[in-house]
N, C-alpha and C positions, 0 to 999 in steps of 0.2 A: 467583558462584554464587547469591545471593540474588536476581539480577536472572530468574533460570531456573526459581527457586521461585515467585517472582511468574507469570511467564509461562504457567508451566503449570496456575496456577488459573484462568485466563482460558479464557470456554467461550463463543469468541462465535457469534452466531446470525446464521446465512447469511440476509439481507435484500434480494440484488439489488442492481438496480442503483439507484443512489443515485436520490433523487425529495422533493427538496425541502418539498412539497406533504403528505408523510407527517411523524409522528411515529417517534421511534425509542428504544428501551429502551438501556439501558447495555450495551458490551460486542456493538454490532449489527455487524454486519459489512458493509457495501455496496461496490459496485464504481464506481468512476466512471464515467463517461456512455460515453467510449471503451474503458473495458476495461482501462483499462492499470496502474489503480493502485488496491488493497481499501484502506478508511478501515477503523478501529475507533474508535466512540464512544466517547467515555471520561468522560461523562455522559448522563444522561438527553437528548433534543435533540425540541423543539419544532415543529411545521411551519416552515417558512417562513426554515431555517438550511441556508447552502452547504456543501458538502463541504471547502470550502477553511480554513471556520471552525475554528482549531486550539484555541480553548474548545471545543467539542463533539465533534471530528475528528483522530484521530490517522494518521498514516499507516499502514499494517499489512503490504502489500508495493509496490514498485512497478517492473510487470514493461519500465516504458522506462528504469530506472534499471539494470536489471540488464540490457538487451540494450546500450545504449548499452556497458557495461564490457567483456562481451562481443567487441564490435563493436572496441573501442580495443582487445584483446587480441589480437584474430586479424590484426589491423591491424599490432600489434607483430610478431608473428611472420612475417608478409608478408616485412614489412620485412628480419626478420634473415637468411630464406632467402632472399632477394634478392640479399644482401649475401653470402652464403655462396657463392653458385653465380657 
């Protein structure tokens, strides 16, 4: 429960799509280059730091993490009505 208390003071601020080349405030929210996955800073982050940097980048969602499971689910289920019929 304390980790849900933390979470919901978090007020991050929609930034786009990630761009190296900028500066970013604590708590920025960007998107990666393809789309697939929002960072949240979890420090202040200077120009010229990747997305990938996990000192300044925290992952926040990522939406090929969550289709792949998806994707291995419906897959399961293929399989069991396969096996059923």
């Amino acid at each position: 429960m304390s980790d849900l208390k933390f979470l919901t003071r978090i007020k991050p601020l929609p930034c786009g799509r990630h761009d190296p080349s900028k500066t970013y405030a604590i708590n920025s929210l960007v998107m990666s280059e393809n789309g697939a996955a929002a960072y949240l800073s979890v420090q202040d982050v200077p120009s010229g730091i990747e997305i990938t940097n996990a000192d300044y980048w925290t992952v926040f969602t990522d939406v090929s993490a969550a289709l792949d499971t998806l994707t291995s689910a419906v897959s399961s289920a293929q399989t069991a009505v396969t096996k059923v019929n």
